[in-house]
N, C-alpha and C positions, 0 to 999 in steps of 0.2 A: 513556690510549692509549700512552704512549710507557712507562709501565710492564709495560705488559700485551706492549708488541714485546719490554722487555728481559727478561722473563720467559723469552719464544719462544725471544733468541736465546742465552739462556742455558742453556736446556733442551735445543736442537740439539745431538745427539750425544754426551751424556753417559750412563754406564749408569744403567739403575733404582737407587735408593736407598731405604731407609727416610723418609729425614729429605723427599726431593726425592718420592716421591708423598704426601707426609701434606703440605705445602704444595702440593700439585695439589689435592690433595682438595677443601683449603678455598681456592681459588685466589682466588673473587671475593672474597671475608670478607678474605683474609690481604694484595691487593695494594689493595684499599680503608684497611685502617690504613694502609699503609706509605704511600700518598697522601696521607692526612688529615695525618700525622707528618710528612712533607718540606713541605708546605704551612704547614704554621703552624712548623715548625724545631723541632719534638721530634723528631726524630729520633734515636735514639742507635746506635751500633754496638754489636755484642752483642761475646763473647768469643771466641777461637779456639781448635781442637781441633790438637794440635802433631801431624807426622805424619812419621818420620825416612824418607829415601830415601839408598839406597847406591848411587849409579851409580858415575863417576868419582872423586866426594868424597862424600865425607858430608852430604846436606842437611838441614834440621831445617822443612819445610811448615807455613803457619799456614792451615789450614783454617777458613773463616767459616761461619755460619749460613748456611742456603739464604736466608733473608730478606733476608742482608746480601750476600750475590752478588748477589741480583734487581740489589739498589743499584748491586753494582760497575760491572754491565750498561751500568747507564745509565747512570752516572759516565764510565766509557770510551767510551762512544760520542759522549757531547757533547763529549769532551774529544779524541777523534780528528776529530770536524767541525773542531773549533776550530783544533788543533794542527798536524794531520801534515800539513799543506803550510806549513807553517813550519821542517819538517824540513831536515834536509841530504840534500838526494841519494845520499849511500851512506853513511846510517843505513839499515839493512838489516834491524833486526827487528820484529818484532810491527808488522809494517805491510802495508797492503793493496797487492798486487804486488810485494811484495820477499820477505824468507826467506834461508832459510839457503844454497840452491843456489843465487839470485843474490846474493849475499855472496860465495859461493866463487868463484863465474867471474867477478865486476867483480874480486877480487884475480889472478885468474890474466891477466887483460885488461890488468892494472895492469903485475902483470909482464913481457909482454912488449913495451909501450909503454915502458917504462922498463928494460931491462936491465940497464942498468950504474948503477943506484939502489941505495942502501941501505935496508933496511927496519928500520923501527927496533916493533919487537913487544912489546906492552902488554895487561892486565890492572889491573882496581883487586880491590884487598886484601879481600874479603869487603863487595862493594860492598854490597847491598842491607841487609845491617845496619851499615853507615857512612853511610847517607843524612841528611843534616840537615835535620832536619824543617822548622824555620821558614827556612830556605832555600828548600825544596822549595815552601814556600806561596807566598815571592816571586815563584817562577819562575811560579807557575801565576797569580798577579795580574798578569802582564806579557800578557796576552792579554784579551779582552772577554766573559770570563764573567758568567752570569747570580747572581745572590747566593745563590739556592737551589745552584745544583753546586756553589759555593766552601766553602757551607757542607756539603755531604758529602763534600766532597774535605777539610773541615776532618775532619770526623770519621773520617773512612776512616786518614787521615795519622793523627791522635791514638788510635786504636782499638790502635796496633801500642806496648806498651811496656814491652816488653823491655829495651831503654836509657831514662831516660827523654829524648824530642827526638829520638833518632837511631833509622836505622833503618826502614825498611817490608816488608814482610812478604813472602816469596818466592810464596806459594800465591794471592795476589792476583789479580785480571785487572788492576784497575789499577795495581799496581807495575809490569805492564809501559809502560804508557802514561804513568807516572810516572817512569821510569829514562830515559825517549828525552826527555823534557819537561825533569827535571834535566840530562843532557850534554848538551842543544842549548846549554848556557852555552860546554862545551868544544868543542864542535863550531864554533861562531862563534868562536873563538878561536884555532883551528887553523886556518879558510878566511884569517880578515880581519889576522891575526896571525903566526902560523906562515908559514901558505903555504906547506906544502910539496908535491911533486910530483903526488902523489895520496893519496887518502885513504879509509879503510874501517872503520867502525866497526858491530857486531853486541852489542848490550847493549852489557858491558862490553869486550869484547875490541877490539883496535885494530891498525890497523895504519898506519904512514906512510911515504910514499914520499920518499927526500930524493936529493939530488945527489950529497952526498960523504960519507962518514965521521964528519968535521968537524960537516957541518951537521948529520946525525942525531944526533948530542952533544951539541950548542946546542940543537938543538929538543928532546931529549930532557929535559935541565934547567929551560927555562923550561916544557914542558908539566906534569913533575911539581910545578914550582912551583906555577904556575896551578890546578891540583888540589888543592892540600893548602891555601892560601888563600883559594881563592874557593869551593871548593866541601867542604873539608874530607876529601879522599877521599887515601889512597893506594897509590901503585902496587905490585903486587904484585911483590916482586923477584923470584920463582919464575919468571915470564915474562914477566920487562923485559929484553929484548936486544936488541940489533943485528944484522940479517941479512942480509952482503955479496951481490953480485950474484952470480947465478947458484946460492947456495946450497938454493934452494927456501925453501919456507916452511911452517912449523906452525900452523895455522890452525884454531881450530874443530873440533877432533877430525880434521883431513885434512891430509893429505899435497899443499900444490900446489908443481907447478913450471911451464912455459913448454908442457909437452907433455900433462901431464895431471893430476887430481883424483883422489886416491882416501882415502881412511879411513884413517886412521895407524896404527900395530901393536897399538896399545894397545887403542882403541874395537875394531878387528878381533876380538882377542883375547877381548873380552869381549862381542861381538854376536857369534860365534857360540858362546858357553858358555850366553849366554841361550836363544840361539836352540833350543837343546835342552831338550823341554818344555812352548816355547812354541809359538805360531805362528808360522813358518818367514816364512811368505807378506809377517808385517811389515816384513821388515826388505829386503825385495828393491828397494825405492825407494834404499836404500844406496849410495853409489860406495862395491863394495869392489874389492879389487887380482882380479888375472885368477882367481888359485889361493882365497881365499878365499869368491868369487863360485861359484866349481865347487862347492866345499864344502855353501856352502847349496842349491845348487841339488839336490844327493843328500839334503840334511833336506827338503826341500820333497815330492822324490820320496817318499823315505819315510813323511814323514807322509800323503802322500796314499794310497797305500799302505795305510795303516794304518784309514785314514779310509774307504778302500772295504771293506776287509777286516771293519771293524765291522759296515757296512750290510750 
């Protein structure tokens, strides 16, 4: 049963494929082995299909087998019972009722609670192929799993090996549930530790809120310490700064300050180069700035336009 849900909700909302209706076809036949194989602990994870994306940066996707998604399915969802109220309260991603738009507004909240805060603004260095694996396995034994999830979060963790030990795989659904799992170590370590004014953390991105200067500097050293020690990761110097008060803030591909949220020049620039081409209609959930938001809204016109014109 609980294979046949993670089937379902792994099937919700993704397009047709070749590989995903040839495992519909033989669904009973295909989610019966993968049962018989988690049951007795043969299980093995298959290989992955690499898949490069040019957004921002350059990413390199490790695409699994549909069979080994079913897995991830259910890997992630005993592992979100388990876990994500163990979380910190502004761990902001891949989590039920949080996201990206409340990530932005508990920062803009933050700032104007705190004005005259320094923000001290973090990245890690190509987190998800810096992950340490036999660390990663600690972290997920410090919770009451059952032996059968341990042992496919063992395999799912060893399936990725590219380094070998380090590392998990960006096209995952569990690397998401496995990156919030690894920095709840830093996250406990900034509340019980640190303690500084406020705090927000999205994957990897960060941000901290401190008093003065000073203490953004001190907190700023022992948190890169704690990082490169306990968890082996480090900070990306491209976006490790300090950012005095009232400066605004660079966040997540947006522009906040005290007054408002919008999409930085950069992501603008390149949502609407996309947006030509594509469908217009996607990108309208966006905070863009007054004049860019006009812009789409004449691609929207037009393509629709276009679209009666055909009919």
């Amino acid at each position: 049963m609980q294979l046949y849900n993670a089937w379902h909700a792994f099937r919700r909302g993704k397009k047709p494929s070749r590989a995903i209706d040839t495992f519909a076809y033989n669904l009973g036949a295909e989610l019966e082995v993968l049962q018989r194989q988690i049951i007795a602990g043969t299980y093995r994870h298959g290989s992955y299909q690499a898949v490069i994306v040019q957004e921002k940066k350059r990413r390199e996707l490790a695409v699994a087998a549909v069979r080994d998604r079913v897995v991830h399915r259910l890997v992630y969802d005993e592992l979100m019972e388990v876990f994500d109220y163990t979380f910190d309260p502004d761990v902001w991603s891949c989590r039920r009722g949080k996201g990206l738009h409340g990530c932005l507004a508990r920062a803009q909240r933050l700032m104007c609670k705190y004005p005259t805060a320094y923000m001290w603004r973090m990245d890690i260095t190509k987190f998800f192929d810096t992950v340490h694996q036999a660390t990663l396995y600690q972290c997920l034994q410090r919770r009451p799993l059952g032996d059968y999830t341990l042992r496919l979060c063992n395999q799912v963790i060893r399936s990725y090996r590219v380094t070998p030990g380090v590392g998990i795989p960006i096209g995952n659904l569990t690397s998401q549930i496995f990156a919030n799992i690894y920095l709840n170590e830093f996250d406990r370590y900034v509340r019980h530790v640190l303690k500084p004014l406020g705090y927000v953390r999205y994957g990897d991105d960060t941000v901290l809120w401190c008093r003065t200067r000073r203490q953004a500097e001190s907190l700023r050293r022992q948190a890169i310490d704690f990082l490169a020690s306990q968890l082996y990761l480090t900070v990306n110097p491209k976006n490790d700064f300090i950012v005095p008060p009232g400066a605004g803030l660079h966040f997540l591909g947006h522009a906040i300050t005290s007054s408002y949220i919008v999409v930085d020049r950069h992501t603008t620039a390149s949502v609407l180069q996309k947006s030509r081409g594509r469908s217009v209609a996607s990108y309208k959930a966006l905070l863009l700035a007054n004049t860019p938001k006009r812009q789409l809204d004449w691609l929207l016109l037009d393509e629709l336009g276009q679209t009666l014109e055909y009919w």
